[in-house]
C-alpha positions as MATLAB code, in Angstrom:
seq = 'XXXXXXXXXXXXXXXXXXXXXXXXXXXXXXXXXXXXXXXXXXXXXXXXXXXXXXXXXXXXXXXXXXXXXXXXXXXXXXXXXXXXXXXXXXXXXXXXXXXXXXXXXXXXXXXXXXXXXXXXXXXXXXXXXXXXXXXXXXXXXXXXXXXXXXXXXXXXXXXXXXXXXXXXXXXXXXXXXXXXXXXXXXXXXXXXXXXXXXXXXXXXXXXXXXXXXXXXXXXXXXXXXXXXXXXXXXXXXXXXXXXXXXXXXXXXXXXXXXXXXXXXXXXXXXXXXXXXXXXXXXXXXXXXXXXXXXXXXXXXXXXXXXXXXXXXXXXXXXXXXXXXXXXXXXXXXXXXXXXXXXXXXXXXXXXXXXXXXXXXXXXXXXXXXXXXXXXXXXXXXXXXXXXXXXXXXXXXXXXXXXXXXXXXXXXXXXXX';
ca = [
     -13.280   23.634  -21.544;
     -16.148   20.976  -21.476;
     -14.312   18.895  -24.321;
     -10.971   19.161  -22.097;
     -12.577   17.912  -18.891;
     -14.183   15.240  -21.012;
     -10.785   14.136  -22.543;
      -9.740   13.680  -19.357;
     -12.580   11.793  -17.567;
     -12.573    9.449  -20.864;
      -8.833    9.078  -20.425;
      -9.111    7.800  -16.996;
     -11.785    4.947  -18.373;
     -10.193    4.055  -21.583;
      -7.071    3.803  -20.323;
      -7.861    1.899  -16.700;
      -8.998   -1.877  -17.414;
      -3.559   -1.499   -8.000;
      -2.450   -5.551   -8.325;
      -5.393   -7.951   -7.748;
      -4.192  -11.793   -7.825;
      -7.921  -12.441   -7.724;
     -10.978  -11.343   -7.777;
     -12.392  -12.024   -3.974;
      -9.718  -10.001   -3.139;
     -11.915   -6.745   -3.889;
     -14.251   -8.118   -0.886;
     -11.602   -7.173    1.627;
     -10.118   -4.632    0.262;
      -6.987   -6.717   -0.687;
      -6.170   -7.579    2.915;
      -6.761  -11.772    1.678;
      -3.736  -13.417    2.056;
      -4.369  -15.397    5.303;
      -8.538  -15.468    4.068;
      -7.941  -17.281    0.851;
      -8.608  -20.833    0.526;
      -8.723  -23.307   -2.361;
      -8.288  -21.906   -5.680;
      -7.147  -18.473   -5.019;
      -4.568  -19.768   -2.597;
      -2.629  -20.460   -5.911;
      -2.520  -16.605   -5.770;
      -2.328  -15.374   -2.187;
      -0.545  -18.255   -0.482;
      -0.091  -21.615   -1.875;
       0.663  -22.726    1.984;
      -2.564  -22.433    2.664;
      -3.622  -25.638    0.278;
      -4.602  -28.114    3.116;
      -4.822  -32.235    2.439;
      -8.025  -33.627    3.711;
      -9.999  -30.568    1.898;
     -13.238  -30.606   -0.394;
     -12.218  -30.640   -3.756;
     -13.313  -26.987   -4.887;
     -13.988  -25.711   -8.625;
     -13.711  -22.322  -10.478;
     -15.996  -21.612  -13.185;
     -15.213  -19.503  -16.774;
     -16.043  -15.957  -15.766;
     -18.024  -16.536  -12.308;
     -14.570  -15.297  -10.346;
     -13.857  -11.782  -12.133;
     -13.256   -8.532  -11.581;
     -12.618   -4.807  -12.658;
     -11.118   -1.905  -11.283;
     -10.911    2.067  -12.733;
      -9.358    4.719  -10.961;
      -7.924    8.085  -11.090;
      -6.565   10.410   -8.501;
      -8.413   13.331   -9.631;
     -11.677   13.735  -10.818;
     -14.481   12.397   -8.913;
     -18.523   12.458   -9.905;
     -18.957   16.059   -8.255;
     -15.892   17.666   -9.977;
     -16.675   16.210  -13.060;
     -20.638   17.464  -12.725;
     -19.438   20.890  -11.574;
     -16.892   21.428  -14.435;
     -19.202   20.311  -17.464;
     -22.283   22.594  -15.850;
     -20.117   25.982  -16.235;
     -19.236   27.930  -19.611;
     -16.327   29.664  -18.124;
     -14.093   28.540  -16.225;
     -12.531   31.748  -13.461;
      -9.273   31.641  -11.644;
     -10.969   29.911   -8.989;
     -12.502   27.114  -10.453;
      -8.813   26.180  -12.428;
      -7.477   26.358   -9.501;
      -9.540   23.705   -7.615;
      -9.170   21.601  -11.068;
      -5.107   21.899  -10.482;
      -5.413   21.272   -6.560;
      -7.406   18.579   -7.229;
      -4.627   16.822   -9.572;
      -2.229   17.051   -6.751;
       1.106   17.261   -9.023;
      -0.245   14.551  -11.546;
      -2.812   13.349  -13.098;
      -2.505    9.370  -12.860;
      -5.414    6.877  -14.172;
      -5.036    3.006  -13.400;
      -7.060   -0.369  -13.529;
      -6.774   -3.895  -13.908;
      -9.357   -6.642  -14.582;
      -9.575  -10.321  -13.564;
     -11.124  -13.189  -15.134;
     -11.118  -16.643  -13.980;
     -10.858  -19.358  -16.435;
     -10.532  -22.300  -14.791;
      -9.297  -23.673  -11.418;
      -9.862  -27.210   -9.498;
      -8.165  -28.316   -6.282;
      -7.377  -32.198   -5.439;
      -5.888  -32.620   -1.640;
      -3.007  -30.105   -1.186;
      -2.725  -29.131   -4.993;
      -4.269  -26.817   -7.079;
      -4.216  -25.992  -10.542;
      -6.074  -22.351  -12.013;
      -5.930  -20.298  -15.368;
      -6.671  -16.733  -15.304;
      -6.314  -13.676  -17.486;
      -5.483  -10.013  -16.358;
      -5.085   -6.360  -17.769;
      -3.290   -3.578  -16.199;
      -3.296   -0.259  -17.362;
      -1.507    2.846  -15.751;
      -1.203    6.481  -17.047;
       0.129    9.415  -15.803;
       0.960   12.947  -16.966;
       2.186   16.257  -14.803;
       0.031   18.919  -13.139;
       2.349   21.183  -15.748;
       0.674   19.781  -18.965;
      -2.928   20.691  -17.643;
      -2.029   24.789  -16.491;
      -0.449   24.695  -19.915;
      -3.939   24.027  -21.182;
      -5.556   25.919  -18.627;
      -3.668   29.144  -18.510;
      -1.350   28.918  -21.683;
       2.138   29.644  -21.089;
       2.745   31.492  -18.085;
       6.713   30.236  -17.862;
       9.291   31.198  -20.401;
      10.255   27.010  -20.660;
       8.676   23.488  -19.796;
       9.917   20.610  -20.125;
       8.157   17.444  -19.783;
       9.950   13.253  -19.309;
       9.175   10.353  -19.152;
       9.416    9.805  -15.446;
       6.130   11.630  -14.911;
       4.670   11.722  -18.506;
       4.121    7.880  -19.543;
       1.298    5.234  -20.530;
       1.767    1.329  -20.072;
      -0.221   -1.449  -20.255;
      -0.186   -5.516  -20.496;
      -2.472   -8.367  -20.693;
      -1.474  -12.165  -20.065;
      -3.331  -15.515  -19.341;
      -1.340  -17.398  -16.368;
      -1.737  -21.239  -15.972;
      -0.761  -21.781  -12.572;
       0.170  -24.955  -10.256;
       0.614  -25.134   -6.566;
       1.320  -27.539   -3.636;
       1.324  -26.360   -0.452;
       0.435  -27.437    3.806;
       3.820  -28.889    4.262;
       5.180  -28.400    7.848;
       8.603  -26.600    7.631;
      11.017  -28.927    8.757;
      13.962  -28.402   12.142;
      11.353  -26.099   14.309;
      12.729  -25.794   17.623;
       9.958  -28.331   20.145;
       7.166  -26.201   21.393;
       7.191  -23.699   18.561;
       3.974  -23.400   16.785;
       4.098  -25.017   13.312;
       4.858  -23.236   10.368;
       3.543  -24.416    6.746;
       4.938  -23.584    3.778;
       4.289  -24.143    0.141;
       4.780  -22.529   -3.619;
       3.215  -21.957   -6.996;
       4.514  -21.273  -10.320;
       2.178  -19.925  -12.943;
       3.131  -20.118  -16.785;
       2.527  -16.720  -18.368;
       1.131  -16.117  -21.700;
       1.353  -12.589  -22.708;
      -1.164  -11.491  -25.126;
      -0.184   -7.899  -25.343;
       1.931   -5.023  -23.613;
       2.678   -1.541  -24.921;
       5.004    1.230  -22.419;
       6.249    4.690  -23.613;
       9.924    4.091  -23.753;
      11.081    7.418  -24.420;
       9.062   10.540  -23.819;
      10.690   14.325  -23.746;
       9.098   17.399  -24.705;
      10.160   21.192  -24.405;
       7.965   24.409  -24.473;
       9.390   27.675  -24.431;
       8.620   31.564  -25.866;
      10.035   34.695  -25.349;
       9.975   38.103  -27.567;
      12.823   37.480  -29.960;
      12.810   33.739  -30.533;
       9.275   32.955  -30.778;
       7.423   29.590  -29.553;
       9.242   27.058  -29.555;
       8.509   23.456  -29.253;
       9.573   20.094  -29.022;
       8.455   16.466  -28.870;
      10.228   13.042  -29.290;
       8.175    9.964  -28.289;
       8.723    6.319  -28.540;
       5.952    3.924  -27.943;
       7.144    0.078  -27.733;
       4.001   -2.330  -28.624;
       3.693   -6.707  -28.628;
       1.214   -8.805  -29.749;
       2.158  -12.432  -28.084;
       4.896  -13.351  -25.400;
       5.572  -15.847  -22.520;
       6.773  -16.205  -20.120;
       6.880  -16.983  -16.013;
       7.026  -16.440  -12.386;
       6.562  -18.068   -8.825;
       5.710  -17.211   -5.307;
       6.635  -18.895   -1.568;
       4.706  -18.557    1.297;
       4.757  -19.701    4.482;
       1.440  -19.253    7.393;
       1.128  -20.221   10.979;
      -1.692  -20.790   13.519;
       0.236  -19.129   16.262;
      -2.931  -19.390   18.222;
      -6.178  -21.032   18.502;
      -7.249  -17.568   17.420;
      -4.673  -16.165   15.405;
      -3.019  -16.437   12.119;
       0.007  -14.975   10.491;
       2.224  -15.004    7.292;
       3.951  -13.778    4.669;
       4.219  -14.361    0.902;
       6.800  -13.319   -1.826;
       5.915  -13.253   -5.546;
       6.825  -12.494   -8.953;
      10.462  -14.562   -8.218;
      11.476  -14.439  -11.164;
       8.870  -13.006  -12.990;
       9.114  -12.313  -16.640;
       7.565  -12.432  -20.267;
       9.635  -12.311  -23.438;
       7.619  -10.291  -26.267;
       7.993  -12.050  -29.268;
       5.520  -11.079  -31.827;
       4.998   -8.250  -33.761;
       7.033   -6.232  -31.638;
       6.859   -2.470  -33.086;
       8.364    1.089  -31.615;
       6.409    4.210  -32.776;
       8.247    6.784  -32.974;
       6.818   10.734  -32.863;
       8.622   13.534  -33.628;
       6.655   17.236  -33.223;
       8.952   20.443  -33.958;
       7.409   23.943  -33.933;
      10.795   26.648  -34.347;
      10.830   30.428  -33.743;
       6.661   31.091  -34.740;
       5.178   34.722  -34.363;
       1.751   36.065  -34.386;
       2.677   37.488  -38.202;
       3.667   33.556  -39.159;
       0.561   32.414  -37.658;
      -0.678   31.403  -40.998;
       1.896   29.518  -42.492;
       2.844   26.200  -41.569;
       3.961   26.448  -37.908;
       4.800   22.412  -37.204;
       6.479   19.498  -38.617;
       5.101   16.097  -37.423;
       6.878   12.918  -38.528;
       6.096    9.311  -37.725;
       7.989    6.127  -38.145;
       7.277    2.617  -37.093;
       9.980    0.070  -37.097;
      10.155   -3.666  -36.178;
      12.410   -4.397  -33.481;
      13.582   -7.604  -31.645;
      12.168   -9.248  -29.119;
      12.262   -7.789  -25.674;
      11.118   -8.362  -22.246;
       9.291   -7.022  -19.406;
      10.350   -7.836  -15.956;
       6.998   -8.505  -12.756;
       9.078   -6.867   -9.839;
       8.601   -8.695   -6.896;
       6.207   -7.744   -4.216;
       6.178   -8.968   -0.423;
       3.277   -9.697    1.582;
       2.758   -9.763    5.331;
      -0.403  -10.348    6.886;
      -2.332  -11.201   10.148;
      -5.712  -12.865   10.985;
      -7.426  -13.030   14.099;
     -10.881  -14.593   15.095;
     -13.048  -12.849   17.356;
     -15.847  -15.607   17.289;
     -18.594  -13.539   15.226;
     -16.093  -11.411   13.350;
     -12.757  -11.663   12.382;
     -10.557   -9.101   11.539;
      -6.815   -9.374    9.198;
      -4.208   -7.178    7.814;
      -2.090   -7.202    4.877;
       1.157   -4.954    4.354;
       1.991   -5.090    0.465;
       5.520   -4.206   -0.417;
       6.489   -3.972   -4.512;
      10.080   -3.872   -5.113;
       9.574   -1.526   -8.159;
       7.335    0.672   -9.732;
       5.474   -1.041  -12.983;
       2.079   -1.855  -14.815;
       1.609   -4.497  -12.336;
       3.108   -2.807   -9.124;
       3.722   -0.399   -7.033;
       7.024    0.423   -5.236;
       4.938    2.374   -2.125;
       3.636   -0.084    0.435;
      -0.065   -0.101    1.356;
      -1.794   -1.349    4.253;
      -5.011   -3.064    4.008;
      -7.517   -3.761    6.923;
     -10.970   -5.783    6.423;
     -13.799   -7.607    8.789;
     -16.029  -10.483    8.108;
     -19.295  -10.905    9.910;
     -21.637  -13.877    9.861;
     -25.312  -12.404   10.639;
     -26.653  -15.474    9.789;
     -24.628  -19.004    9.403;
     -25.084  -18.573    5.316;
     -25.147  -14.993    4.792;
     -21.097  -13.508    5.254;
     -20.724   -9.915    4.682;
     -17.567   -8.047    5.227;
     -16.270   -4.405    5.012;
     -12.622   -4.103    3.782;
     -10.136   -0.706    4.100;
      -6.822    0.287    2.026;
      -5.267    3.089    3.159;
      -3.969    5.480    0.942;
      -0.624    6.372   -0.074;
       1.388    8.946   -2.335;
       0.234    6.908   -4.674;
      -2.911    4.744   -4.642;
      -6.219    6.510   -2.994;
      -8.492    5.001   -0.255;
     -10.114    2.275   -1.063;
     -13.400    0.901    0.814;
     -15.174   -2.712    0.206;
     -18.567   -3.941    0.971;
     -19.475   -7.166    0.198;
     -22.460  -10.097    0.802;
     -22.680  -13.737   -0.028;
     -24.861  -16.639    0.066;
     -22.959  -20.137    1.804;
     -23.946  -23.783    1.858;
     -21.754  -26.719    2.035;
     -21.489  -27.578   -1.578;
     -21.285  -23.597   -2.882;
     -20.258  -19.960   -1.789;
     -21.721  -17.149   -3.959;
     -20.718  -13.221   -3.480;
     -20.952   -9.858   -4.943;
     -18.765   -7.162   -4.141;
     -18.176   -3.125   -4.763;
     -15.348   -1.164   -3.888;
     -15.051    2.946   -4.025;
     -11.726    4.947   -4.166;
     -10.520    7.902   -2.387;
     -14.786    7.813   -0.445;
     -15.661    5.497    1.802;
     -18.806    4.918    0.254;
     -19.717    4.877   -3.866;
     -20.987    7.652   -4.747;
     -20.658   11.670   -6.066;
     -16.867   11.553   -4.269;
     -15.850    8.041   -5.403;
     -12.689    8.589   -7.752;
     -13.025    5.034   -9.065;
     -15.190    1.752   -8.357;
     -14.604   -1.723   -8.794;
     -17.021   -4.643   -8.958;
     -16.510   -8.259   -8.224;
     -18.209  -11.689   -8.091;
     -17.322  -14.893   -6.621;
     -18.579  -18.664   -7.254;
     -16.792  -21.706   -5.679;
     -18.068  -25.068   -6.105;
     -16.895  -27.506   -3.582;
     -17.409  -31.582   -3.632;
];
């Protein structure tokens, strides 16, 4: 039982490297669209790219990022389960309550490149993994309890693995009044990016279906057909609008839409693996001879592509003088390594204790989908620099024994 619980905690690592445009984002617990400036406006809200500004500059690696999560086993669990030699009724059963219908694991890493801003312009290059994983409560009481139901049966829709990694090179303009406001209305600005995409690798389970089933005369019974889709190289593209406005002295709102469009072609050593796993009509008196046939083929097959469903952003800003406070509600148009289809609202608070010291505390709700998240964060400002570090904890609002996941971020921005 100690190896199964440790397949599973490795699982959620190895397979977690849910969308960050950028790395500050962790500081507020993704509620950034109206707070990013410079640079990561190219990613939040190109709008926000104001003539008259500091040129600012990103640095390789100084603006990164990672994220692992799971929605199942925290420190505790994990500590508990490995300590114990047996495992009773009891102690499966707060393993399977714990799971919730699934297991899922997900992450996604950032890592700036480059980026430089000139006036209302800016130009940034940044790579990103995703990972997601996900596999029904059903599987693990298979393994738990061995079969207490005369047939499973096991798809794709909740039994999959998918992953991609691409470099974007991205340009925006942005601060440009929008035109034919009605006279007294407060002014809206608007502006755009569109970011290049090189894909440097993506793999998704394209087919998954697998059958259990025994009973007295027949036997066990199994089946298992898998197809695993795999690129090396790919490009590709996409582009967001946005649009902000100071409808206040005080207060600030918006919206963004991105991913128009967005797409990468896979066009290099594009492979399908397929799995096949039969077991037919085995008793305990055939336990000896051979029980399974596995076969494996891997074919070449043409190039394909993989769609970035679009995802809406609305957000809200408001200044309180010492603190101000924002909101983001993220809306993905469809479920995929890169987003999620269930909206998610995001609250955070920045403080300045001192004129050069910010710190901020960010919240994301949870969904059906995506736990809590919490994010603490500290910096160091001058007029020429802005340096931060930041953590974040899932599904406990502080990192530690109940934290189902952590992410860690730094910042550096250079401004002249």
């Amino acid at each position: 039982m100690r190896k199964l619980i440790l397949v599973l905690t490795v699982l959620s690592l190895t397979l977690s490297i849910s969308a960050m445009p950028s790395a500050k984002s962790i500081f507020f617990a993704d509620s950034y669209m109206l707070r990013a400036t410079g640079v990561e406006a190219n990613y939040w809200n190109p709008a926000r790219l104001q003539k008259g500004e500091r040129t600012e500059y990103w640095l390789p690696g100084l603006n990164s990022a990672v994220a692992i999560s799971n929605n199942a086993l925290d420190l505790d669990t994990y500590n508990f389960f490995v300590s114990r030699d047996t495992l009773f009724t009891a102690d499966k059963e707060r393993l399977l309550r714990d799971v919730k219908g699934k297991l899922a694991v997900s992450g996604e890493a950032s890592i700036s490149i480059y980026g430089y801003t000139m006036s209302n312009a800016a130009l940034s290059i940044s790579s990103r993994v995703f990972a997601k994983a996900k596999a029904q409560e059903d599987i693990l009481r298979l393994a738990l309890y061995g079969n207490t139901e005369d047939h499973y049966r096991f798809t794709r829709s909740s039994n999959n693995v998918s992953g991609m990694a691409y470099t974007d090179v991205t340009y925006g303009i942005g601060g440009y009044n929008l035109p034919f406001m009605p006279a007294g209305t407060p002014l809206i600005k608007v502006g755009g990016s569109l970011s290049a995409l090189i894909g440097m690798a993506n793999l998704e389970t394209n087919h998954f279906l697998a059958e259990f089933s025994t009973d007295a005369e027949g036997g066990v019974n199994a089946r298992q057909n898998t197809i695993i889709r795999s690129s090396t190289y790919g490009f590709g593209f996409k582009g967001m609008l946005s649009m902000y406005s100071q409808i206040m002295p005080q207060w600030e709102a918006g919206l963004s839409l991105d991913n128009i469009g967005g797409n990468i072609l896979w066009r290099g050593s594009n492979e399908e693996r397929h799995f096949s796993l039969a077991i037919d009509s085995v008793f305990v008196a055939s336990i000896d001879d051979d029980i399974y046939t596995l076969e494996e083929e891997t074919i070449e097959i043409d190039p394909y592509g993989t769609s970035l469903p679009m995802e809406l952003r609305l957000a809200s800003k408001y200044d309180l003088g010492p603190v101000d406070v924002s909101a983001d509600w993220v809306q993905g148009f469809k479920e995929s390594a890169v987003t999620s289809d269930t909206g998610r609202l995001s609250m955070a608070a920045e403080a300045h204790p001192w004129s050069f010291m910010p710190v901020s505390f960010g919240l994301s709700f949870p969904n059906s989908k995506i736990p809590l998240k919490a994010s603490y964060s500290i910096g160091l400002r001058s007029r020429v620099s802005e340096f931060g570090i930041a953590v974040q904890s899932y599904n406990s609002i502080f990192p530690g024994y109940k934290s189902k996941g952590v992410s860690l971020a730094t910042s550096l921005r250079l401004r002249f």
